[in-house]
N, C-alpha and C positions, 0 to 999 in steps of 0.2 A: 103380660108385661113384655115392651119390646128390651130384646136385652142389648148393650151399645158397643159400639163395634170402632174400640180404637185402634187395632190393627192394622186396618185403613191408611190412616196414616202416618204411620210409622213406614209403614211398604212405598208409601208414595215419597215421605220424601229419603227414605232409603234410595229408590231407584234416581229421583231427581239428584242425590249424589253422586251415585254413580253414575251418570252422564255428563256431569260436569267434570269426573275423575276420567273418564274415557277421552273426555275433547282435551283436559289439559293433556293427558299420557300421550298422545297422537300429535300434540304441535310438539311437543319436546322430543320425542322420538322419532319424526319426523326431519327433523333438526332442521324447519323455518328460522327459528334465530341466530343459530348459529350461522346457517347459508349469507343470512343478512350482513352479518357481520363480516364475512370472510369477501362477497363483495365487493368493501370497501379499502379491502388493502392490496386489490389488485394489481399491479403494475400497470401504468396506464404508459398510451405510444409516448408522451414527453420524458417518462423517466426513464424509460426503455433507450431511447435515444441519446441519455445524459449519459445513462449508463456505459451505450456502448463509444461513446467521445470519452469516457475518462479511462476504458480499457486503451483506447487510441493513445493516451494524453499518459501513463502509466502511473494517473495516480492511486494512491491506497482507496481501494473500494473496500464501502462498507453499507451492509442490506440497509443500514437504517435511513440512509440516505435518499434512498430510491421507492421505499416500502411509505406508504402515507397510510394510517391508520385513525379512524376518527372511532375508536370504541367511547362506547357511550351505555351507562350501565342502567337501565332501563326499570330491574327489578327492585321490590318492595319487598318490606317484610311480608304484604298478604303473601303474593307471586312466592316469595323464599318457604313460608311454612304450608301453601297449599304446595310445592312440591315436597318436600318434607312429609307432608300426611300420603300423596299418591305412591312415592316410592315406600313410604311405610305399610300401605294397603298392597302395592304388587308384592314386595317381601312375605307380607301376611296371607295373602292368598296363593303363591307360588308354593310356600312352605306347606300350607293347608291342602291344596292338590296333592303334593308329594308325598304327606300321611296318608291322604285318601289311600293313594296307589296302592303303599305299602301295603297298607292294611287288607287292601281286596286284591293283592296279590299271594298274601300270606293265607287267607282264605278257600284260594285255589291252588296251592302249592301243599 
């Protein structure tokens, strides 16, 4: 009798999560969205120039004036709870290496 072999896939789509855990860990660590964002509130040469007429002009400067900022909050609950589970797996794995250590340090010690 052939005997059946669900391990298989349980391994498969183990690893298939973890590569989707490794591509989200890398764009957020990465900080693509973040760069994207920051971007948009650069000072551009029109406000840079308004800026420096109103240091001429002595009136009350104030950053919000000159800072153009078009945040735009993109994320979802999935986006929110799959970071939510990544940062819960590197906690979990971080801390689980750290046992390792211990333990096969205590070993050789």
């Amino acid at each position: 009798m052939k005997k059946k072999n669900n391990g298989g896939l349980f391994w498969w789509v183990l690893g298939i999560l973890f590569v989707v855990y490794l591509g989200y860990l890398m764009a957020l660590e990465s900080g693509y969205y973040h760069s994207k964002v920051e971007q948009k509130t650069i000072l551009t040469e029109e406000k840079i120039e308004e800026f420096e007429e109103d240091i001429k002009n002595g009136k009350e400067l104030d950053i919000k004036d000159y800072v153009v900022s078009d945040y735009k909050d993109y994320s979802s609950p999935l986006s929110k709870a799959g970071q939510k589970i990544s940062l819960g797996v590197e906690n979990f794995i971080t801390k689980g290496i750290g046992e390792f250590v211990s333990v096969v340090s205590k070993l050789f010690t």
